[in-house]
C-alpha positions in Angstrom: 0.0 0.0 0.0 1.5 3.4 -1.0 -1.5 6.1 0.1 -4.0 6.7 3.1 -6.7 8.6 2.7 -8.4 10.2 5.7 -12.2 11.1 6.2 -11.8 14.2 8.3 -15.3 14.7 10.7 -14.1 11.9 13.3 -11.3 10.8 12.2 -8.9 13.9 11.9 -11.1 16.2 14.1 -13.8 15.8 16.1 -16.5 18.6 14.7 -19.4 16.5 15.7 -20.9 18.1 18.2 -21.6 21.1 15.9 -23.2 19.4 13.2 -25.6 18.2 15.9 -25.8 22.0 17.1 -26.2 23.5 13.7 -28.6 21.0 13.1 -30.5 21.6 16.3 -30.4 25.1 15.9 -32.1 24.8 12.4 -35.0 22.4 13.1 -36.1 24.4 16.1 -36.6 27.5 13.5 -38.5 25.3 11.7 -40.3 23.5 14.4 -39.0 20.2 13.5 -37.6 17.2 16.2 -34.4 16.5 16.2 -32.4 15.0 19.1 -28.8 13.4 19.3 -30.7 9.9 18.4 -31.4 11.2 14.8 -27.9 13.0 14.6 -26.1 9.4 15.2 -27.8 9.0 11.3 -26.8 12.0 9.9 -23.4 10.6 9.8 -21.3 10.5 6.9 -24.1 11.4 4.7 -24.4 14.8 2.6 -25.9 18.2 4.1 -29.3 17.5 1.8 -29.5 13.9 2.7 -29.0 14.4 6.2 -32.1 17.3 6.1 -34.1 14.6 3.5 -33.6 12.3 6.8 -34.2 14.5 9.2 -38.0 15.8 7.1 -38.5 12.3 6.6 -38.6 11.5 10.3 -41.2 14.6 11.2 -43.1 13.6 8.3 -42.5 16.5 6.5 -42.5 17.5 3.0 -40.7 21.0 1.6 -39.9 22.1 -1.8 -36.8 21.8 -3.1 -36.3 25.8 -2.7 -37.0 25.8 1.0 -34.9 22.7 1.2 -32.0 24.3 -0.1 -32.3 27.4 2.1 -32.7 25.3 5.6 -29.8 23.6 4.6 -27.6 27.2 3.4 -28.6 28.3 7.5 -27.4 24.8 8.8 -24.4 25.6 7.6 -24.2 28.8 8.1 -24.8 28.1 11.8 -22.4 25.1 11.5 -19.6 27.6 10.7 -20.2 30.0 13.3 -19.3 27.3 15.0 -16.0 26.3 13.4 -14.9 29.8 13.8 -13.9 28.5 17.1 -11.0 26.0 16.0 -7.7 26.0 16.4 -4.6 24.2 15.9 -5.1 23.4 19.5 -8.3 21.9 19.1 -5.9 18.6 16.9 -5.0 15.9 19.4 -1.1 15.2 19.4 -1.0 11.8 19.1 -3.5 12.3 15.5 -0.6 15.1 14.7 2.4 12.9 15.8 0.7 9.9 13.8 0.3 11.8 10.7 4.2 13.3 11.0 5.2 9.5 10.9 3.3 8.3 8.7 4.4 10.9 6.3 8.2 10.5 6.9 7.6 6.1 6.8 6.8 8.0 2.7 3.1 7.2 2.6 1.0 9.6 0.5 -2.4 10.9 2.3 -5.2 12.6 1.6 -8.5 13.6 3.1 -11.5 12.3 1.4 -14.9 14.1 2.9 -18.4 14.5 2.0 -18.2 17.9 3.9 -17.8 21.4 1.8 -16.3 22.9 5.0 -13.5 20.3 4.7 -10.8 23.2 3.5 -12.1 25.7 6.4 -11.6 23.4 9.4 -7.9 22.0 7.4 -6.8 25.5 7.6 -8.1 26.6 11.4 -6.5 23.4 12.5 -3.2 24.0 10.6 -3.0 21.2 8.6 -4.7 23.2 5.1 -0.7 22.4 3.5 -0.2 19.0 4.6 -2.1 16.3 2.9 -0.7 15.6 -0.8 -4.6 15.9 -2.0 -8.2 16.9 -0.7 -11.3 15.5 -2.5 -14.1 17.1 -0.4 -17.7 17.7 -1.0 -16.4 21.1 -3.2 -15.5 18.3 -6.3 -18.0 15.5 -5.9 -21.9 15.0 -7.0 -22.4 11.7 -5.3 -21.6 11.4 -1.6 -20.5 8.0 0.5 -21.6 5.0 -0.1 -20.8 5.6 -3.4 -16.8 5.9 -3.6 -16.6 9.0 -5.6 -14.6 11.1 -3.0 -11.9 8.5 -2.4 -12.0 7.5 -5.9 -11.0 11.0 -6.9 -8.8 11.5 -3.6 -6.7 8.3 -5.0 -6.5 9.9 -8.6 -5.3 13.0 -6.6 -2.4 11.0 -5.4 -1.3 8.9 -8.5 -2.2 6.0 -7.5 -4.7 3.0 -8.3 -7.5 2.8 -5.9 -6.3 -0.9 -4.9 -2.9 0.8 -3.0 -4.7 3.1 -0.6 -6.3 2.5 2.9 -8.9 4.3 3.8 -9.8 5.6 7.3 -13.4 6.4 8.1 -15.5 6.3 11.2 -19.1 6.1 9.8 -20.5 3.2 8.3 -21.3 4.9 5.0 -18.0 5.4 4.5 -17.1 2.0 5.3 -19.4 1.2 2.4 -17.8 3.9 0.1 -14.4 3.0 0.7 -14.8 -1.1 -0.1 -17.0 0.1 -3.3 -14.2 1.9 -4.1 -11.9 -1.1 -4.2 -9.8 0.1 -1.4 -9.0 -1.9 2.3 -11.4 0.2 4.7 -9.9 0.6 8.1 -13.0 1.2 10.8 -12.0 3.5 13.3 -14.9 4.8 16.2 -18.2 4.4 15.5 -17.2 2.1 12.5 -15.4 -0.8 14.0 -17.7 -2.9 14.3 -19.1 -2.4 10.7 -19.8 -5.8 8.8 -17.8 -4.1 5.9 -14.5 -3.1 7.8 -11.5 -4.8 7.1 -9.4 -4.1 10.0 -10.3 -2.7 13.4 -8.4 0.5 14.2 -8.7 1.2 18.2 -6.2 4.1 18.7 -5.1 6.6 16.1 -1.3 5.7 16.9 -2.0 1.6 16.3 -2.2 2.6 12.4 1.5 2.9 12.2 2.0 -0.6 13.2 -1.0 -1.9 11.4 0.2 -0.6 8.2 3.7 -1.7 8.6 2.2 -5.3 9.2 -0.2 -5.1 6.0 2.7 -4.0 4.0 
């Protein structure tokens, strides 16, 4: 294996917690339920699908205008938000993992559904350090289907059968073995049917890639 590509919303950083504010914050304009039950499967999924889910389960129906706006002040809430990151806010041993894995002479990229994927790179300092970014900015289709690591491998040079990919959500799981690639379940996504190897602490991947290669 030559590349490792990253999904970056609980993997790389942790911004969960305000997707479920930004979310919250939007369906209580709109009088809609929404509770941290319903966030848990929101996850991995695009900013439209995740409001399709969220309608679906208060049994509501917008047009595709309105549906678009709620989505615009999600995000716009969800940023607010990520105006509050810093490089402080990246744990060391994800920083001190990544430095390694780097100088070992692995390319890695981030591969995310999210369109915010550039603004929380550069408030955590690592905008420069990944040899590519395929983010929700250059895909139509988001995970299962493997467009975004497909596109993060062609970033690198290399054939989708040489990369790992790491990925907490089960969606991903799913994107990254459509894609052709070995899916590494980290969090949440460990225990996915579809994972091919079990990733408990963000330092372990050095060893475990050494061993796979």
């Amino acid at each position: 294996m030559k590349g490792i590509i990253f999904d970056l919303d609980g993997v790389i950083i942790h911004t969960d917690y305000y997707h479920y504010l930004a979310w919250e914050k939007m369906a209580s304009r709109f009088h809609l339920s929404f509770d941290e039950i319903l966030n848990d499967k929101l996850r991995g999924i695009s900013r439209m699908e995740s409001l399709n889910t969220i309608l679906e389960y208060n049994k509501a129906s917008y047009p595709y205008e309105k549906k678009e706006m709620m989505a615009d002040i999600k995000n716009t809430y969800y940023q607010s938000f990520l105006d509050d990151l810093t490089e402080g806010d990246l744990d060391q041993e994800i920083k001190d993992t990544l430095d390694k894995l780097k100088a070992i002479g692995y390319k890695l990229a981030i591969g995310s559904s999210s369109k915010n994927a550039k603004l929380i790179l550069k408030n955590i300092g690592l905008m420069d350090f990944f040899d590519a970014i395929s983010d929700g900015t250059n895909i139509e289709k988001s995970k299962p289907d493997p467009e975004v690591f497909l596109k993060a491998s062609d970033m690198l040079g290399l054939s989708p059968k040489d990369c790992y990919v790491i990925e907490d959500a089960d969606a991903g799981i799913e994107a990254a073995k459509n894609a052709g690639m070995i899916a590494i379940g980290y969090g949440n996504a460990k225990d996915s049917d579809l994972t091919d190897i079990k990733l408990e602490s963000f330092r372990d991947l050095i060893d475990i890639v050494k061993k796979e290669d």
